[in-house]
C-alpha positions in Angstrom: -19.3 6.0 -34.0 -19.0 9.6 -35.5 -16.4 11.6 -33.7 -18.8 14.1 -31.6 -20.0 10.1 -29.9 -15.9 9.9 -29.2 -15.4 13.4 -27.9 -18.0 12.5 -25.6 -17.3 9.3 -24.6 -13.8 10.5 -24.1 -15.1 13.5 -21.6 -17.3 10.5 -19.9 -14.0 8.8 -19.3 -11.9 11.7 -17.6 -15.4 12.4 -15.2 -15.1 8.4 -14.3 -11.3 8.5 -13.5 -11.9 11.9 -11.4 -14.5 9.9 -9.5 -13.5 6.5 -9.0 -10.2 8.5 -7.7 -12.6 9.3 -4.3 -12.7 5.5 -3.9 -9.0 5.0 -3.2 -7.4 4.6 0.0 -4.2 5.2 -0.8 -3.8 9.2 -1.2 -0.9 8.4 -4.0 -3.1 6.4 -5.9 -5.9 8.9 -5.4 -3.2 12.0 -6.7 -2.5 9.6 -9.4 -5.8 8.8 -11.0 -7.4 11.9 -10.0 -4.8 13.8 -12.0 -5.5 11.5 -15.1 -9.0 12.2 -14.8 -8.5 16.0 -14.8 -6.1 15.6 -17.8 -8.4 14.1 -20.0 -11.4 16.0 -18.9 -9.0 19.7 -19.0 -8.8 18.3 -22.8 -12.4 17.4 -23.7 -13.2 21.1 -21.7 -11.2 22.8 -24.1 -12.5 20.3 -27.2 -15.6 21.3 -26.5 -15.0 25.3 -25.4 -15.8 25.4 -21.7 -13.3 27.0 -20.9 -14.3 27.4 -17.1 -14.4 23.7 -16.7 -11.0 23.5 -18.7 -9.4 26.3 -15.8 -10.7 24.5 -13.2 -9.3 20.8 -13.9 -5.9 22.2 -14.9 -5.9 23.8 -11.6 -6.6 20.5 -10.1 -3.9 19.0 -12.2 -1.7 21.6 -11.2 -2.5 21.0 -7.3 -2.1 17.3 -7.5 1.4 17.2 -9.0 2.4 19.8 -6.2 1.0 17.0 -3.5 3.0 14.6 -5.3 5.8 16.3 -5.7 5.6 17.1 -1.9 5.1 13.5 -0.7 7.8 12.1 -2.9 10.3 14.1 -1.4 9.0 13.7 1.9 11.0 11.5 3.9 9.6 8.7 6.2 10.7 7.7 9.6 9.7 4.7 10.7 10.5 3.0 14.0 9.8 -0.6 15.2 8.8 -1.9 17.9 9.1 -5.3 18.7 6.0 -6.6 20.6 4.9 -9.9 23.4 1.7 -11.7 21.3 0.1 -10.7 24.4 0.6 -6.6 23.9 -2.7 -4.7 24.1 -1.5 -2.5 21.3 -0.8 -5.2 19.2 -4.1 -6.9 19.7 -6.1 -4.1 19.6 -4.3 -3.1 15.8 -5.0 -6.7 14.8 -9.0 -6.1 15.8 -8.9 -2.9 14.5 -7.8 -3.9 10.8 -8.8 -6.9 10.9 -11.3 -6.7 8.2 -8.7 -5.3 6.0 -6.3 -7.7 7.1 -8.8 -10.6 5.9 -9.2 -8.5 2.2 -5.6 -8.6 1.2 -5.0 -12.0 3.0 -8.0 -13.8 2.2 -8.0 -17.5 5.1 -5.6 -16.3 7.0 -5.2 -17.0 10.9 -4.7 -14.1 13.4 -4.9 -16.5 15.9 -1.8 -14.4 18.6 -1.1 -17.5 20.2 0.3 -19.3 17.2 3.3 -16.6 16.6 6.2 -16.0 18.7 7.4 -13.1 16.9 5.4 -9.5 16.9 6.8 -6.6 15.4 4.8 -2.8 15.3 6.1 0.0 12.5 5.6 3.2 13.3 5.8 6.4 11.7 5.9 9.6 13.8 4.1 7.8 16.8 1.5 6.1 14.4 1.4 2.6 14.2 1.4 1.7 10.3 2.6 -1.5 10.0 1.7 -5.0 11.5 4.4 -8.0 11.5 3.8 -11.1 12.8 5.7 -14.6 12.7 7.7 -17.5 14.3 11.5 -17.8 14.8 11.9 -21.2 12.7 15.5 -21.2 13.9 18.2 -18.9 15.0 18.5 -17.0 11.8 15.3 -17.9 9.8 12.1 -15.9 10.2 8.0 -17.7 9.6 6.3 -15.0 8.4 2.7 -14.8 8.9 1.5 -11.6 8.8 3.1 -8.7 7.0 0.1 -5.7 6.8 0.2 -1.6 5.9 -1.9 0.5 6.8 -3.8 1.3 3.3 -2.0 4.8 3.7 1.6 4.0 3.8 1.7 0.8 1.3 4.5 2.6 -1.0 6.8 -0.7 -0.1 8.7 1.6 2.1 7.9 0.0 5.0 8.7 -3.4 3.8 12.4 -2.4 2.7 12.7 -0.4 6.0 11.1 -3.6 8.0 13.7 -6.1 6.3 16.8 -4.1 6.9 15.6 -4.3 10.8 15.4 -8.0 10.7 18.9 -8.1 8.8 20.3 -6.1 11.8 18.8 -8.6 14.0 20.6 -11.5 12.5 17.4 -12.8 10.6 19.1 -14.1 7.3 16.2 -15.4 5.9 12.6 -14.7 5.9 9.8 -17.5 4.6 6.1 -16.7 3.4 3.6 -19.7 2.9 0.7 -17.2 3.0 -1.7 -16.5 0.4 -0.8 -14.5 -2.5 -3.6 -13.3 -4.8 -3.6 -10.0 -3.4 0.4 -9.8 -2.0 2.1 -10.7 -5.0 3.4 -7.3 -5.8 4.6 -6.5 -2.9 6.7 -10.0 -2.3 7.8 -9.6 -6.3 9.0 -5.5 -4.8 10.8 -7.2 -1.5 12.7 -9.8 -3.8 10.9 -12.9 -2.6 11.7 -16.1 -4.7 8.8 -19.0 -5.1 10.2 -21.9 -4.0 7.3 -24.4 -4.2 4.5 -23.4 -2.6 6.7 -20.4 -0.3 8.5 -17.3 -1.1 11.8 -16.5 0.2 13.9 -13.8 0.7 17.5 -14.0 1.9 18.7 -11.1 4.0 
């Protein structure tokens, strides 16, 4: 491979960051890989003298770091609400992301009448957050369901959410859910595996 083939293949590679960027949900991740993109491809502009093209992407690098900037100084404040399993709210957010819900936990039941404890986050009025479980005794917590909204999974609302239980006496929380596509988040809230559950002691 002679070096122009590597130049090339190195512009190709900024273009497929830029785009795949567009595919993300999450508008960090998004800033994040879009600003790679535009890196690369500000580079390979200037490698190959287009100049324009080099302006523009460092402008776009320049106006993603700003965002970023912005939204990590940007403070979040959540509220809970706690919630009956019969709550039109709270079944009408389990319908509504209940697709996504399935993604990230792949088998799992949203079956209302099987939890006893139903807990809505919201942030500024919007509901972002969906926690479900069952009180296994006075000070341990069954949970089920812990889903964000694909906006606001920073892990902020899982550190927020846990401080809330703590307050609430729960000392210990209990996941027997699936993992494949949690992991990082239990691994970022401290949960231990303990067989075939994770735990987390308030």
């Amino acid at each position: 491979m002679n070096i122009n083939m590597l130049i090339e293949a190195f512009g190709y590679l900024g273009s497929l960051l830029v785009l795949v960027s567009m595919l993300m949900t999450s508008v960090v991740k998004l800033r994040i890989i879009n600003t790679i993109g535009s890196v690369i491809f500000t580079i390979y502009a200037f490698i190959i003298k287009s100049y324009p093209t080099a302006l523009m992407n460092f402008c776009l690098v320049l106006i993603n770091l700003r965002f970023l900037w912005k939204m990590s100084r940007m403070d979040k404040e959540y509220e809970i609400v706690e919630c009956d399993r019969n709550d039109v709210l709270l079944r009408y957010l389990v319908d509504h992301y209940r697709n996504d819900i399935s993604k990230i936990f792949p088998g799992i039941d949203l079956n209302l009448r099987q939890i006893d404890r139903a807990y809505v986050v919201l942030c500024q009025g919007k509901p972002v957050g969906i926690t479900l479980g069952n009180a296994e005794d006075d000070d341990t917590l069954d949970l089920k369901l812990d889903y964000t909204i694909p906006e606001f999974r920073d892990f902020s609302i899982g550190s927020f959410l846990f401080d809330y239980l703590k307050k609430k006496d729960v000392r210990k929380v209990v996941y027997k859910g699936p993992d494949e596509n949690h992991l990082a988040y239990l691994n970022n809230q401290g949960f231990v595996k303990k067989g075939n559950s994770y735990i987390k002691n308030l």
